[in-house]
N, C-alpha and C positions, 0 to 999 in steps of 0.2 A: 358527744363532744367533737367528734371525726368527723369530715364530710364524706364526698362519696370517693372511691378508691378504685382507680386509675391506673392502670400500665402502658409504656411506648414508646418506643422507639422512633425517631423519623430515618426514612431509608437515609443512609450515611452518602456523603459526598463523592465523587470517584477516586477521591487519593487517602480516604478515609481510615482504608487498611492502614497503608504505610506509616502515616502522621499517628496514628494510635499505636502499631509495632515501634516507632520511634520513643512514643512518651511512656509507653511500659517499659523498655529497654534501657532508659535514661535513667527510669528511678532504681534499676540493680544496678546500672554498671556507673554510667556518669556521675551521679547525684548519688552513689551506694552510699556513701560516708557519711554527706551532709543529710539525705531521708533515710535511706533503710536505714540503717545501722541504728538512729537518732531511736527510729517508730519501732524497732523489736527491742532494742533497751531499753525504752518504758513499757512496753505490756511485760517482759521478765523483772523489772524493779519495783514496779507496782500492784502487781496480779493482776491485770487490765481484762484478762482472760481466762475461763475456765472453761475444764470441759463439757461440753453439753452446751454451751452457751448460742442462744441467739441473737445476734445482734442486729440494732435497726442504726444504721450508720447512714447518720442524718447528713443529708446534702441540702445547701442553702441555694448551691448556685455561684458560690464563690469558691477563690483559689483555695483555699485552706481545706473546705470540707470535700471541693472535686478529688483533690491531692489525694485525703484520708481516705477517698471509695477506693484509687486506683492502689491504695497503698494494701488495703485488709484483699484487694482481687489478685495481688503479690502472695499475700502470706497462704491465700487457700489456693494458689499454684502450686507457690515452692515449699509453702514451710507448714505451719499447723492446718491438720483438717479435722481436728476436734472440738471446732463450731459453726456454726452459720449465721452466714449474711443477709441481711435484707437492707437493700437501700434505698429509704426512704426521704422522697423529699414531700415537704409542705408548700403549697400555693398558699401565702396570707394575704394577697390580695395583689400580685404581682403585675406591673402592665402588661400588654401582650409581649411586647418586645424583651422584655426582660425571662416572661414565660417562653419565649420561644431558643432564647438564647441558651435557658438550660435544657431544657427538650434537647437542641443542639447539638449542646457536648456532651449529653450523656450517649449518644448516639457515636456522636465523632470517638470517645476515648471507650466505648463498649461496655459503659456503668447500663444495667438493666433494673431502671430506676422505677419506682414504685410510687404514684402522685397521689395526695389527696389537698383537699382543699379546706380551709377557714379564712375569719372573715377578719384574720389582728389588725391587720393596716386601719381599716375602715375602726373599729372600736378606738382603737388607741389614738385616732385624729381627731376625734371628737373631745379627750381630755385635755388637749391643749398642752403647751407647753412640752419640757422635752421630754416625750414617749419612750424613751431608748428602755430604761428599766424595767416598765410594765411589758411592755414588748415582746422583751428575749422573756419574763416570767412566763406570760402567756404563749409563748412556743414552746418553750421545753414542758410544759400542761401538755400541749395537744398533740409533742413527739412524744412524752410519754405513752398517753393513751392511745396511739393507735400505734405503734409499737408493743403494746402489750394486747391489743386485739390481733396483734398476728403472730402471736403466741411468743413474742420478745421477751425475754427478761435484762436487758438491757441497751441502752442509746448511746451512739457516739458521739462525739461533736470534736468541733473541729478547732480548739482552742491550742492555740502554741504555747512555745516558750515565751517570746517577747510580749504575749496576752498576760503571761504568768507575771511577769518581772515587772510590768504595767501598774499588775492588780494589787501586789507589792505596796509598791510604792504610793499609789492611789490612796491605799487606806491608809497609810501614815499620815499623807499628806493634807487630805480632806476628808479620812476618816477618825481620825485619831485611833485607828487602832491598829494592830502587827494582825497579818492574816493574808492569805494566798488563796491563787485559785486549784484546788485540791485535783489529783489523777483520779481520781474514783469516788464519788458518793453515792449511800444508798440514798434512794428519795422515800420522802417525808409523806409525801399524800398518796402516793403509789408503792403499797406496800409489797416486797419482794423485786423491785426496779432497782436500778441502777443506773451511774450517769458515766462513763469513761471518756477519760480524754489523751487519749492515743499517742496525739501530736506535741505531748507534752514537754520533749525536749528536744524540738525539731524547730528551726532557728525560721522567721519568715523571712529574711532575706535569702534563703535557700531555696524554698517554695516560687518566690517571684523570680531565681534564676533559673528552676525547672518549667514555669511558668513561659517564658521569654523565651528556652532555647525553644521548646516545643508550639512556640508561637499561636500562644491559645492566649481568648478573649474569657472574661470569666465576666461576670454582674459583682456589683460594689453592692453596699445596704441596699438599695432599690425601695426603703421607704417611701411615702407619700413625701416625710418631711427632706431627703435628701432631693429628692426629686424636684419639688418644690424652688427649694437652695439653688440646685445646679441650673437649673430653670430662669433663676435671678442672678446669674453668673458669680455664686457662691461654688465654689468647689471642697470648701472646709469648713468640717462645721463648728471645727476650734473646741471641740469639746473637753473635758479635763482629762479623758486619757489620751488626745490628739496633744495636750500641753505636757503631758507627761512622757509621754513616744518622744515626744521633743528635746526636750530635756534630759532622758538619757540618752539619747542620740548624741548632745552635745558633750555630755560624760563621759560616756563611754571613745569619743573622739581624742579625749585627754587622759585616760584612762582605760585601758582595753579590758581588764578585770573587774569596772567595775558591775555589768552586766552579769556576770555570773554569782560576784559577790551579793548584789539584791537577792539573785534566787537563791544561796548558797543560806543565804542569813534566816531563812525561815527553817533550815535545818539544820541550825545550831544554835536555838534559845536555850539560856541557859537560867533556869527558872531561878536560881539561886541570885542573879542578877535584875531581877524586875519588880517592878514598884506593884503588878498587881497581874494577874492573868484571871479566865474565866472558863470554868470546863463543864460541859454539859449545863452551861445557864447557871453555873453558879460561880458568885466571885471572888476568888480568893485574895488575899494581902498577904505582904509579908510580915508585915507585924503579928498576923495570927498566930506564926513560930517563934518570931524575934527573940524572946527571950525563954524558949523551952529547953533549949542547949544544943541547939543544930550544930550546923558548920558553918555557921556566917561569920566569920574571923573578919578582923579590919588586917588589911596588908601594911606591915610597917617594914 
């Protein structure tokens, strides 16, 4: 399923030291509140981490997952060394520019990144219409597997909070259903894998101000289909979580709680309260108890 597996560095730029001493030194001290603090209270509230663990902390090329390399080369400085890292990034079919731009930084910020190569872009253009779904499935397939050819037991990735609060509301909206995007799952076709997601309460308008001060260029999607878009002086592709970003943006402008109340609300269902939930693929109702002699009192 892997292509062929690559290592490298390109020689770093002359001031390449400093601008890297700068963007590690920013995420303890500058940024300690809004990244660390955020990225060690999820792996302790979730168990993000065990000992022995390997992990392939997948790098796309973008802010979010650069951020997570330079965050877990934080913790195996200062903090836990009861795992190890591998970071690996996927070529799916990237232009050169875009391939060059992460060669790049991983050089500029000192990630000792690890390349292999597939073919998603190309497969996923031929289905037509919007790829986004089959896409990300068919990546985290081919980070599984070759994370787990180099003896991983599990992948990072690099999803936030504002990903999380998205996901939220997404499924209510145009899924009809209550559901998040979860800190940790085992996978389903790679048995003994796992998926963590690190960045899980770590806000991206913090990211794009470590982003900014440390004056780093990162790649956006770099699909064929964004490409395409920006190509025909589209810069948005309006898609339902761009109208959803949106709209709590505008929410949360007139309400500053309500951002945390989305995430807050998938951790306090209160099953006693809902018309029907479904666990392990099966679906429960409340009528199934309604009249056995629960606690369903009417409030008078």
């Amino acid at each position: 399923m892997s292509g062929e597996l690559t290592s490298g560095r390109p020689a770093p730029e002359p001031d390449a030291a400093e601008r890297r001493k700068k963007a590690e030194q920013s995420i303890i001290k500058k940024f300690r509140r809004q990244l660390w603090s955020p990225f060690t209270r999820a792996l302790g509230e979730y168990k993000l981490i065990e000992d022995g663990d390997r992990i392939a902390v997948c790098i796309s090329g973008g802010k979010d997952s650069m951020l997570m390399a330079k965050l877990f080369q934080e913790l195996l400085r200062h903090g836990k060394q009861n795992f190890q890292a591998v970071f690996l990034v996927m070529d799916p079919g990237y232009n050169e520019l875009n391939r060059r731009t992460i060669m790049e930084n991983a050089a500029l910020l000192g990630v000792p990144i690890q390349t292999f190569r597939s073919e998603i872009f190309a497969v996923v253009e031929d289905k037509g219409g919007s790829p986004c779904y089959l896409c990300a499935r068919m990546r985290r397939g081919y980070l599984y597997s070759q994370a787990r050819e180099l003896g991983c037991n599990k992948i990072a990735l690099g999803h936030h909070y504002d990903d999380v609060i998205e996901t939220i509301l997404m499924g209510m909206l145009y899924g009809a259903q209550i559901q998040t995007m979860m800190p940790k799952l085992h996978s389903t076709n790679f048995p003994g894998m796992e998926l963590i997601r690190p960045l899980y309460l770590v806000r991206e308008a913090d990211i794009i101000r470590w982003r900014d001060y440390n004056d780093l260029r990162f790649i956006r999607c770099a699909c064929r289909l964004t490409e395409a878009l920006e190509a025909a002086g589209q810069t948005d592709l309006r898609s339902k979580r761009a109208e959803v970003k949106e709209l709590i943006r505008r929410l949360a402008a007139e309400d500053p709680q309500i951002e945390k109340n989305i995430f807050r609300s998938v951790e306090n269902v209160n099953l006693n309260t809902v018309i029907a939930y479904k666990k392990d693929g099966v679906k429960h109702h409340f009528l199934d108890a309604y009249d056995g002699g629960g606690d369903d009192k009417a409030d008078v």
